[in-house]
C-alpha positions in Angstrom: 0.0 0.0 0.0 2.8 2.2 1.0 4.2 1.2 -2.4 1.5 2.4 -4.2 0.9 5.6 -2.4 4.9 6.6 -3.0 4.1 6.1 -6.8 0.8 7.8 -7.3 2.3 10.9 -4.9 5.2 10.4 -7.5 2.9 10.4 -10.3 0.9 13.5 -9.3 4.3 16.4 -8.6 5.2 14.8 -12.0 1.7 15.8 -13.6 1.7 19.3 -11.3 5.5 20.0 -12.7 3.9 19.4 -16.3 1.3 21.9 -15.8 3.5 24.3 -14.4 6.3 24.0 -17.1 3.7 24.4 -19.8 2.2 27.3 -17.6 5.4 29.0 -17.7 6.2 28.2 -21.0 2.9 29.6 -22.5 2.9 33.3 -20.3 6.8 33.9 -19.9 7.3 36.6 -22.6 10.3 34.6 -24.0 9.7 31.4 -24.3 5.6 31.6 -25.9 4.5 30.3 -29.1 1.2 32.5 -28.7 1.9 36.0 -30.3 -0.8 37.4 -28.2 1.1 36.6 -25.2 4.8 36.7 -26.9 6.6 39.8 -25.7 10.0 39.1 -27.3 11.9 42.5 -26.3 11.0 42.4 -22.4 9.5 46.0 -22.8 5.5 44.6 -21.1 3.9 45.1 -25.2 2.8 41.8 -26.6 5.0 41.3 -29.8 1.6 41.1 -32.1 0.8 45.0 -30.9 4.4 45.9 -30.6 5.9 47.4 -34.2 9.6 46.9 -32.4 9.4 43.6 -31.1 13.1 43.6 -30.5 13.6 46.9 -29.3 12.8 47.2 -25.8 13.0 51.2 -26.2 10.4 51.5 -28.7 6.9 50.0 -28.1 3.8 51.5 -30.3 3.5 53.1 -33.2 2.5 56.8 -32.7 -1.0 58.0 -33.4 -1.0 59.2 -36.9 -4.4 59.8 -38.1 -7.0 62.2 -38.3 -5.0 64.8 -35.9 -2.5 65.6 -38.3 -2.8 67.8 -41.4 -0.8 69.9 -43.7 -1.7 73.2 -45.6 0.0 74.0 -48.6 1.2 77.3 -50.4 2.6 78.1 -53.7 6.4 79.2 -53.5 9.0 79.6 -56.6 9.0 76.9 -58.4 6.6 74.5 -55.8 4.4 73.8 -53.5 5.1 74.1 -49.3 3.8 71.6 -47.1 3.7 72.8 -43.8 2.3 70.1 -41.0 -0.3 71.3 -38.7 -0.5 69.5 -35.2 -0.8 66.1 -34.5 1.6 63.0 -34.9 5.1 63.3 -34.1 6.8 60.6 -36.0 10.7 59.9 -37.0 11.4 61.7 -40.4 12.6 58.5 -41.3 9.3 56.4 -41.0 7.3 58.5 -43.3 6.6 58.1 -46.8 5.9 61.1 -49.3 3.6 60.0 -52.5 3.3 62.7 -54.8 -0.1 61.5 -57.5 -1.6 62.6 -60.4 -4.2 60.5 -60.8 -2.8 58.4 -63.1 1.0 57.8 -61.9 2.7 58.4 -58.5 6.1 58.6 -57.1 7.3 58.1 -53.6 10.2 59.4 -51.7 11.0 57.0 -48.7 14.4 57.5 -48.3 13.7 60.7 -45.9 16.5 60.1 -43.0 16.0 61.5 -39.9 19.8 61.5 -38.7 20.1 63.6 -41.8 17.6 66.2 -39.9 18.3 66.0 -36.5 22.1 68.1 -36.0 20.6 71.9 -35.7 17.9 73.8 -35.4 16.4 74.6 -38.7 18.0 71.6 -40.8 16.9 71.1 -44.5 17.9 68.4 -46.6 17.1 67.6 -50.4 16.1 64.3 -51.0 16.3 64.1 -55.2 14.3 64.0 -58.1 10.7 61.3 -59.0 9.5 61.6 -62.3 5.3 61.9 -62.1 4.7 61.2 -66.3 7.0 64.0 -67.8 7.1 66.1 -64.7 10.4 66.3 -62.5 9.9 66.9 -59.2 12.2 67.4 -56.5 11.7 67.3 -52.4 13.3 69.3 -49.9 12.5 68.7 -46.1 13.1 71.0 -43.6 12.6 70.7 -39.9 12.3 73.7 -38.3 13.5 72.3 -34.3 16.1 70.1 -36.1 15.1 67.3 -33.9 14.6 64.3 -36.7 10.7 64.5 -36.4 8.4 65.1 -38.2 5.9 67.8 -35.8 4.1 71.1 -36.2 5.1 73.6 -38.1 8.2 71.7 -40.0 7.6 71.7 -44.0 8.2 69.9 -47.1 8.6 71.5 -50.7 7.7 70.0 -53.7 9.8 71.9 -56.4 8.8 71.3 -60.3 9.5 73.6 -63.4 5.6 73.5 -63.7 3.3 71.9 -62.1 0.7 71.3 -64.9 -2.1 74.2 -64.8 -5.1 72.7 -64.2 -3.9 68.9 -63.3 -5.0 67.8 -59.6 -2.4 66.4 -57.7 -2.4 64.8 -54.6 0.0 64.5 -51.5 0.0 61.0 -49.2 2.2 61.1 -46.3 2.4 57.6 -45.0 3.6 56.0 -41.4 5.9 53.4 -43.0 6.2 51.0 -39.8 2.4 50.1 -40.2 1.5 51.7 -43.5 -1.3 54.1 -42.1 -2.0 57.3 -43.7 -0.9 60.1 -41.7 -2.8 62.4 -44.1 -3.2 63.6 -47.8 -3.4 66.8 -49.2 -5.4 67.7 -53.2 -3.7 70.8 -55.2 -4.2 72.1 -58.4 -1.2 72.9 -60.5 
């Protein structure tokens, strides 16, 4: 009887140390298989709402809708961008789409180490062909801080913007591919 109590006492820690090691394995943030769960960096944001899952310093994507705008104004030679309040994002991790309805052209190789030495920094970021049109952007922000926030600008330069063609301007959150927000113009 002994015998048989010494084995089933046996038998149930060895069933308790099953559930415990699966029970660890399936909450501890390394070691899940269940994304929900899954936090890889350490940083307290499930992986499958975390955009940096291996960075513990960075853990959600900034709001980037409806709060942010831009106006626009006609300069030499362009159009000026300037971006009212709303998301704050790395200059890096936006996308410029520039559209005419028919054809677009991005510019995603906006760096924000390139913007983030001095107060008002400005960088030119190079020439997309929309059709027959070459256009060229220029970035400046005005705090020099690498973000993109209220106030700092964008210029779209072009010999000519065609008279009467709509354009339209996408700014997009690259890490999640949101729309920040678009603009229409009239050349």
């Amino acid at each position: 009887m002994a015998k048989a109590a010494l084995m089933m006492g046996i038998a149930v820690a060895v069933v308790a140390l099953i559930i415990v090691s699966l029970s660890w394995a399936y909450y501890s943030p390394e070691y899940s298989w269940d994304a929900s769960i899954r936090d890889s960096d350490g940083d307290g944001y499930p992986d499958n709402i975390d955009p940096y899952p291996d960075d513990p310093a960075k853990w959600t994507s900034p709001s980037v809708t409806p709060t942010t705008s831009i106006a626009h104004v006609t300069v030499f030679n362009g159009i000026k961008f300037i971006i009212g309040a709303g998301a704050e994002v790395p200059w890096s991790d936006v996308t410029i789409i520039l559209s005419d309805g028919s054809q677009h052209e991005a510019w995603d190789n906006i760096s924000s180490s390139d913007l983030d030495d001095t107060i008002y920094d400005s960088q030119s970021y190079g020439d997309e062909y929309v059709g027959e049109l070459c256009v060229s952007l220029v970035v400046t922000d005005l705090d020099g801080n690498g973000r993109m926030d209220e106030m700092d600008y964008f210029t779209l330069i072009a010999d000519e913007f065609s008279y009467g063609q709509t354009y339209s301007i996408f700014l997009v959150y690259d890490p999640t591919a949101e729309e920040i927000t678009r603009c229409i113009f009239t050349g």
